[in-house]
C-alpha positions as CSV (number, residue, x, y, z in Angstrom):
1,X,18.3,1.8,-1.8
2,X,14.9,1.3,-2.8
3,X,13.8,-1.0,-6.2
4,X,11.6,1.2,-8.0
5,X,10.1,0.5,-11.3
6,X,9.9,3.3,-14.2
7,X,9.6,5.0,-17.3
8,X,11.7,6.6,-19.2
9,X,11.2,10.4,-20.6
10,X,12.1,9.1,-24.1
11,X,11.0,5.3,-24.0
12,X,7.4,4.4,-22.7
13,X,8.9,1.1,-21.9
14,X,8.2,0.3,-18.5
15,X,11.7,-1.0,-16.8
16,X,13.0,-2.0,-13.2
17,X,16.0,-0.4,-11.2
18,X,17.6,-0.2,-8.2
19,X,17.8,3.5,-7.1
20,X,20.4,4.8,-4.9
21,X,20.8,8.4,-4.3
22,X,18.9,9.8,-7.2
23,X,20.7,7.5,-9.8
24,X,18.9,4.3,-11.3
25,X,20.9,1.0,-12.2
26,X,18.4,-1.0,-14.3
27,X,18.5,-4.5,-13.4
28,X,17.8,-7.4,-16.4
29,X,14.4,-8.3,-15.8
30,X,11.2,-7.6,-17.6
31,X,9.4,-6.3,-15.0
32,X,8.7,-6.0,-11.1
33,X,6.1,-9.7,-11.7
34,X,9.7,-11.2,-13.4
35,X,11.7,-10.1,-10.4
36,X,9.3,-11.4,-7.4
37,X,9.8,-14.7,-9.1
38,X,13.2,-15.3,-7.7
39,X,14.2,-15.7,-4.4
40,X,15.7,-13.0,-2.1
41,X,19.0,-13.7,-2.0
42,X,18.4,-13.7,-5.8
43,X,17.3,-10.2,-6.0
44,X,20.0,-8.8,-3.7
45,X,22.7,-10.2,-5.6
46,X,21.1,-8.8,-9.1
47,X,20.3,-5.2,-7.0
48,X,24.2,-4.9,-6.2
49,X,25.6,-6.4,-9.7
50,X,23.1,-3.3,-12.0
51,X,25.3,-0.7,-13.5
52,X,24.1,2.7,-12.4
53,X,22.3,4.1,-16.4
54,X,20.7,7.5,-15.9
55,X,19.5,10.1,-13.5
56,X,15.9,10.4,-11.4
57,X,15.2,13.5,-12.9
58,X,15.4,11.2,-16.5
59,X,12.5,9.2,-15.6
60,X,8.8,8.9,-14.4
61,X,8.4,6.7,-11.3
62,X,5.3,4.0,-11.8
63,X,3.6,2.3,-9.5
64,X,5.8,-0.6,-7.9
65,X,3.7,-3.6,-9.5
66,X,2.7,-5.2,-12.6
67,X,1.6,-8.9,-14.0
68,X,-0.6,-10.6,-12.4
69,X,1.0,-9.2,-9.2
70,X,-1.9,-8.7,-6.6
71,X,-2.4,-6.4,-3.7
72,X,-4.3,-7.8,-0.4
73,X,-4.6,-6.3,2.8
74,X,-5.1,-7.3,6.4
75,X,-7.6,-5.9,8.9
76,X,-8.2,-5.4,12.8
77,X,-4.5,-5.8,13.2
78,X,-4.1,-2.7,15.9
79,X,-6.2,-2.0,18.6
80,X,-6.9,1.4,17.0
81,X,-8.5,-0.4,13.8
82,X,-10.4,-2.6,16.1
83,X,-11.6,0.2,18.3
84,X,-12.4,2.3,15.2
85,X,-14.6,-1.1,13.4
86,X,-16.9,-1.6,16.7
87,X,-17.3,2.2,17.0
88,X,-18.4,2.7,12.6
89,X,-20.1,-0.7,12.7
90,X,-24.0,-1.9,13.4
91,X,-22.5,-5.4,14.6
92,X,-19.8,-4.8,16.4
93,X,-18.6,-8.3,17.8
94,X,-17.4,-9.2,14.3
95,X,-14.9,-6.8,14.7
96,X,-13.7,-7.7,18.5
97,X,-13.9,-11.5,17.6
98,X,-11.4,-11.0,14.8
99,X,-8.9,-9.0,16.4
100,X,-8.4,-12.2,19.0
101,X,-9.1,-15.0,16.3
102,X,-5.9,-16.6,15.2
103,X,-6.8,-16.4,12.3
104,X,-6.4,-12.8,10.6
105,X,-8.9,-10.9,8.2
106,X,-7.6,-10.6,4.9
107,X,-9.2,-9.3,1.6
108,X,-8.5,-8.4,-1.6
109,X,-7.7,-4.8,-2.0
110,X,-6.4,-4.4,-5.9
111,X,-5.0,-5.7,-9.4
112,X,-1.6,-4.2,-10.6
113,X,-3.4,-2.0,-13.1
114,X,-5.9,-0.1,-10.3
115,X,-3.1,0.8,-7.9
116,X,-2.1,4.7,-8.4
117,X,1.5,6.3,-6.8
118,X,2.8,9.3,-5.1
119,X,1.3,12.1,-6.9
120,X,-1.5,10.7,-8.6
121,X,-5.0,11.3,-6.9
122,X,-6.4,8.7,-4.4
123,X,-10.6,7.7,-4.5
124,X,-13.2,8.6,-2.2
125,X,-16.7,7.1,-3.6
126,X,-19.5,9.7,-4.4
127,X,-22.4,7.3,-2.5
128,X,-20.1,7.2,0.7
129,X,-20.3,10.5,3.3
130,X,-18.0,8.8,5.6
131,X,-14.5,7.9,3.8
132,X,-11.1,7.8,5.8
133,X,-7.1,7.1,4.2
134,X,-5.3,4.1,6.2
135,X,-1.5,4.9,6.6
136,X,-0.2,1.5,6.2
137,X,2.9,-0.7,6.1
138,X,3.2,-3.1,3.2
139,X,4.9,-6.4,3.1
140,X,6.2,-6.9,-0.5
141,X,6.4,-11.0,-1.3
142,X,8.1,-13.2,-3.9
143,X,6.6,-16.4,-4.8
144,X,8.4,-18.4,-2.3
145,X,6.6,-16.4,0.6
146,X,9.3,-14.7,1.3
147,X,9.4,-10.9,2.3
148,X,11.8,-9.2,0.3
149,X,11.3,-5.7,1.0
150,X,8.4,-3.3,2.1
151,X,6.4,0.0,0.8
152,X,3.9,2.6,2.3
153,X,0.3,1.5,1.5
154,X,-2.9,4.5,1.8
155,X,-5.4,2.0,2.1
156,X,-8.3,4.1,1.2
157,X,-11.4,3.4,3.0
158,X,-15.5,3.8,3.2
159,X,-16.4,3.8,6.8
160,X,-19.8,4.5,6.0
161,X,-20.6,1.7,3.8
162,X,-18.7,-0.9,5.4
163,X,-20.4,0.2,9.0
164,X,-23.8,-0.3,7.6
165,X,-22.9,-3.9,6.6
166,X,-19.6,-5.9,6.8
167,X,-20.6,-7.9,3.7
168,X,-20.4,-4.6,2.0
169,X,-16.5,-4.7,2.9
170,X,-15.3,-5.1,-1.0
171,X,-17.9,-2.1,-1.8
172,X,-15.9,-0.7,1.0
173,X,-12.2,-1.6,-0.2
174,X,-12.4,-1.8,-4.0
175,X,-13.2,1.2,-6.0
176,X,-11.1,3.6,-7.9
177,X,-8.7,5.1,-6.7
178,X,-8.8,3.0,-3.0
179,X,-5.3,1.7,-3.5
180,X,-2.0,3.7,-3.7
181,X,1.8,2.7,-3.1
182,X,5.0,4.8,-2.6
183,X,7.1,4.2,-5.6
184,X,10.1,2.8,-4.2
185,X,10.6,-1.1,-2.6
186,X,12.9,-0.8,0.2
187,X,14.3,-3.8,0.9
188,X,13.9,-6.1,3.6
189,X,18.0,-6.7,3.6
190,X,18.3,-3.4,4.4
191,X,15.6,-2.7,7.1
192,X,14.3,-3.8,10.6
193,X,11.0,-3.1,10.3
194,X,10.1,-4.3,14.2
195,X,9.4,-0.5,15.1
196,X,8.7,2.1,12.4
197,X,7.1,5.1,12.7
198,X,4.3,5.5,10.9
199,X,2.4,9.5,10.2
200,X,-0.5,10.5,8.8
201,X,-1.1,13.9,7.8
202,X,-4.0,15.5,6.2
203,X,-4.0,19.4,5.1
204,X,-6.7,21.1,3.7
205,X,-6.0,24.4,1.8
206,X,-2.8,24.9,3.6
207,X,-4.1,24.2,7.0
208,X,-3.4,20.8,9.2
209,X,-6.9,19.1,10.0
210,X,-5.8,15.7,10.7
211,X,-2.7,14.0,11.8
212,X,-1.3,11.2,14.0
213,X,1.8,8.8,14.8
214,X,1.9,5.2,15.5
215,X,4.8,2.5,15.5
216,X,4.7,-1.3,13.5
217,X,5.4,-2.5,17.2
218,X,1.9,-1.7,17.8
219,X,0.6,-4.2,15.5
220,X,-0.5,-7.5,17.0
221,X,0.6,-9.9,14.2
222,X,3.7,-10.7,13.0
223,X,4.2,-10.4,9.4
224,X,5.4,-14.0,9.0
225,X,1.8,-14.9,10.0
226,X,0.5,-13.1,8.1
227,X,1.7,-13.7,4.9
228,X,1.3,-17.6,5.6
229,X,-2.1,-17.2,5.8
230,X,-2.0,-15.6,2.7
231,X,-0.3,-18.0,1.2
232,X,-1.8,-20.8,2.7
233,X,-4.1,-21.6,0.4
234,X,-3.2,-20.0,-3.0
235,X,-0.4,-19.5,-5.3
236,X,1.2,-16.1,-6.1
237,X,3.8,-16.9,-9.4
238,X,4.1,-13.0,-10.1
239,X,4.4,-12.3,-6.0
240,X,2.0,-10.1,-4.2
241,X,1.5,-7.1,-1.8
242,X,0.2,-7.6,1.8
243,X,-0.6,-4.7,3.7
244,X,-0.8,-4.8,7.4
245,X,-3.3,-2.9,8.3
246,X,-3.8,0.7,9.7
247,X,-3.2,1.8,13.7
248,X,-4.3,5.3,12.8
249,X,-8.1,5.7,12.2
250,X,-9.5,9.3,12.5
251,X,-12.7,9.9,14.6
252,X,-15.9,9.4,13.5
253,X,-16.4,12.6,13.0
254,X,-14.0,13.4,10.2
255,X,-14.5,13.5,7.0
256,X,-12.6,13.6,3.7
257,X,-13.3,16.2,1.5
258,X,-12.2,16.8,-1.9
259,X,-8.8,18.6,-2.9
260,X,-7.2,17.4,0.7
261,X,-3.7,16.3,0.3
262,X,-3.1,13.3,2.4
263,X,1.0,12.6,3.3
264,X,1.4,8.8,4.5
265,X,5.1,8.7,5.9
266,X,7.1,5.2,7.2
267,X,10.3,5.9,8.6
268,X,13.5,4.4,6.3
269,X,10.8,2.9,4.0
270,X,9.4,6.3,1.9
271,X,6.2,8.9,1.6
272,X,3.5,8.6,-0.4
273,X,1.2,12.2,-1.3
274,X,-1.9,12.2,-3.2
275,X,-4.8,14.5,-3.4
276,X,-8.3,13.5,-2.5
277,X,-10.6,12.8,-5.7
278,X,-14.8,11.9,-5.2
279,X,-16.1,9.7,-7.9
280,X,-14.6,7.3,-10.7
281,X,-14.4,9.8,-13.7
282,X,-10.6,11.1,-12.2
283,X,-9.1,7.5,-12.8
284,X,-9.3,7.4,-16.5
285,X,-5.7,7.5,-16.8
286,X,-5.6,4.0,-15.2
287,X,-7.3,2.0,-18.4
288,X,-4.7,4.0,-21.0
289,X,-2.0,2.1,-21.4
């Protein structure tokens, strides 16, 4: 099962279901921000009381988040990420401090509205020649802290300007098109997500030029401590996103170019595909409503 949220092809009303082999049971809430209010025993028991209402092939799948739902991200998490920050950046103990600090890096990586979904195009900026995807597993939270289920997070990323600078990190993070999320919430009832494979492949015109495996047991941090840090100083009433950083970095030599598709996969938890887009001008569609 996975808790998507959608759109039907007659009603531009946004709505949330449960979906379970192509069929969607709407669940009574106003949106994903009303649902990640409750607590996870909560949402089970209202996922397995929805009446099953109308097909997938009915519907548009939107990106899993709305409100004043937030998405962060952690950093430095895998020794790949670590590896890769000392090797991009022009101070390079920051990055091998962090990875053995207790506490984690986190940072703010997107409102609801800026977040784009599988098929929709991720960002790469146009003053950046160095600009890498992050396959990532994301921890999706209700406002009691609690994990209650997980998606795949492309954490899209300017090596180049955060290299030069790690102040430059939101310049880095947050710009259009730098945050997408597979459509459907799988949920943490139904998943051990200890030691999931995670792929990234990128193909350009047909052809393979990048691609790479690693596994969540890779990661040095367990979720729980990272989402109390999150939570340890701020309030999320609408829940939030926490991705958990990246164990697959491409070399310094590769770039991104424009038109690649990039295929994030996380074993039981989904895909995610989007093309590569340079420059803000392709992410209208994310101010119309």
């Amino acid at each position: 099962m996975h808790i998507v949220r959608y759109r039907r092809n007659d009603d531009p009303r946004p709505r949330i279901a449960a979906l379970n082999d192509g069929v969607l049971s709407t669940l009574p809430v106003a949106g994903m921000f009303e649902l990640l209010q409750h607590r996870k025993e909560e949402i089970e028991r209202v996922c397995a009381a929805a009446a099953p209402d109308c097909s997938l092939s009915e519907v548009r799948l939107l990106a899993p988040v709305d409100g004043a739902t937030e998405v962060w991200a952690a950093g430095v998490t895998y020794l790949r990420s670590k590896d890769a920050r000392v090797e991009e950046s022009a101070l390079k103990s920051v990055y091998e401090l962090v990875y053995d600090a207790e506490r984690p890096e986190l940072f703010f990586k997107s409102p609801a509205w800026r977040v784009v979904v599988d098929g929709e195009p991720v960002g790469i900026r146009s003053d950046s020649a160095l600009n890498v995807p992050e396959p990532e597993l994301a921890l999706v939270l209700n406002r009691f802290e609690e994990i209650v289920g997980y998606v795949v997070c492309n954490d899209m990323s300017s090596r180049s300007v955060e290299g030069e600078n790690p102040l430059y990190l939101p310049q880095a993070k947050l710009y259009a098109g730098a945050c997408a999320l597979s459509s459907g919430i799988r949920p943490a009832w139904e998943v051990d997500p200890s030691d999931l494979a995670i792929r990234l492949t990128v193909t350009r015109e047909g052809a393979v030029v990048w691609d790479g495996t690693t596994s969540t047991r890779r990661i040095r941090r367990p979720f729980t401590q990272l989402a109390a840090y999150l939570f340890h100083s701020e309030n999320y009433p609408h829940g939030v996103v926490l991705s958990t950083g990246t164990g697959l970095v491409p070399d310094i030599d590769f770039r991104l170019h424009a038109g690649d598709l990039i295929t994030v996969a996380i074993d039981e938890i989904g895909e995610l595909r989007n093309r590569v887009a340079v420059g803000k001008d392709h992410f209208g569609f994310l101010t119309t409503p």
